[in-house]
N, C-alpha and C positions, 0 to 999 in steps of 0.2 A: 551826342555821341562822343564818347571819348579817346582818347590816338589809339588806344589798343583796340577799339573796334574798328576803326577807320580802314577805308581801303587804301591798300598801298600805293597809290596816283596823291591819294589825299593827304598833305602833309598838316598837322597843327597850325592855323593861321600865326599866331603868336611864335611860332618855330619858325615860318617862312617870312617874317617882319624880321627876325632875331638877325638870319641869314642876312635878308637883303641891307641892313643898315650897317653889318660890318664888311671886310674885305680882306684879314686876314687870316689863315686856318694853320697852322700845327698839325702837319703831314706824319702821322710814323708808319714807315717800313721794315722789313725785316729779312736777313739772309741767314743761313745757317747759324738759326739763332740767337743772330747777333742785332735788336733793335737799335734804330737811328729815327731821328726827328729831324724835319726840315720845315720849314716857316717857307710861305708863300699868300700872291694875290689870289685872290677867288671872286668871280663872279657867278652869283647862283641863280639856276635858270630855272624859276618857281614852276613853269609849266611842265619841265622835263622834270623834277627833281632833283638837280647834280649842280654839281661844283665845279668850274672849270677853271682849270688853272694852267700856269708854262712852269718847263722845266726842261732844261734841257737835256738829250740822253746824255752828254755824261757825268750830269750829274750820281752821287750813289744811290739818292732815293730812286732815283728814273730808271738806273739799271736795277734796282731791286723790284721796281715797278715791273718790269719787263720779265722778271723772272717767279712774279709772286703778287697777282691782282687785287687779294685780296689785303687791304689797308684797312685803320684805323686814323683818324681826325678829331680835334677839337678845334672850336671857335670860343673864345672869351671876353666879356666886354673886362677890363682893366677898372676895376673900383676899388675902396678901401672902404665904405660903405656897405655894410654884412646886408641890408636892408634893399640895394640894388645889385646885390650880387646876380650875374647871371652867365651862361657857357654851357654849350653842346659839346657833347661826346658821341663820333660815328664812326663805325661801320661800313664797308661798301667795296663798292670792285671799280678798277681805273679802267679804265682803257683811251686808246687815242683819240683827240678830239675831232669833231668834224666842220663843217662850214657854219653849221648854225650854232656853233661853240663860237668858235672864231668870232662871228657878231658880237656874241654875248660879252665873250670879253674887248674885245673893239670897245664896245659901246661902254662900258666901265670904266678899262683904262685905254683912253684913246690913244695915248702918249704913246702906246706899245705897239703902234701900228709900224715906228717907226725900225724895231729889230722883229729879227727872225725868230719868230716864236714855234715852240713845240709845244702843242698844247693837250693839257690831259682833262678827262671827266671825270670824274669821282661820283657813281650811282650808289647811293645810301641803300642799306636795308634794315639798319638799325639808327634809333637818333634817340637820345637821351637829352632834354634840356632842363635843368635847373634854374629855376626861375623864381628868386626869391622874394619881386617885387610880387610874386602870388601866394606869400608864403615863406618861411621860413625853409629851405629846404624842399621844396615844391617840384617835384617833377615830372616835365610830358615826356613818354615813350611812343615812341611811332615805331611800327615795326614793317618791312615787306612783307 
């Protein structure tokens, strides 16, 4: 089956290894059409689909968050190797996180149990991964 046939629960295994092995994602928001990018930790919850991450409201992504759910994201692995090139490009809607967020990310970075966190979900409904150890330019599309 291939991700454009896939149900939307089901993400590409190789997409959700891609996720689980990195931690961190390239946030971009947008106000009165003015885009911003913010860099953050992500723990990804293979069974929900989402990305949960902190930020705190005042920050400007969080306040743009709050006034405009609908976000885009990538995830990069950093090579100079064209042959293990790899990086998702998403889509998705944030909203606040909840207790079995919290976990998620607990359990990735424990160290954060230590400050006040405000925690966000990032629900994909688009995922583009580029994966050139399949290919030259080889890409899985997962769609909701």
């Amino acid at each position: 089956m291939s991700a454009r046939q896939q149900q939307p629960t089901e993400v590409d295994e190789r997409i959700a290894r891609f996720l689980g092995r990195h931690h961190v994602l390239t946030l971009a928001t947008a106000a009165d059409g003015t885009p911003y990018c913010a860099n953050a930790f992500y723990a990804y919850d293979k069974g929900r689909n989402r990305l949960v991450f902190t930020s705190d409201l005042s920050t400007r992504h969080a306040r743009e968050m709050l006034a405009e759910r609908r976000v885009a994201a990538s995830v990069v692995l950093e090579t100079r190797i064209v042959g293990k090139v790899q990086g998702l490009q998403l889509c998705g809607t944030v909203a606040r996180g909840d207790e079995e967020d919290k976990r998620r990310y607990l359990h990735r970075f424990p160290y954060a149990a230590l400050a006040e966190l405000t925690l966000w979900a990032l629900v994909p409904d688009y995922l583009k991964f580029t994966d050139n150890t399949l290919g030259f330019g080889k890409k899985l599309i997962w769609k909701a």
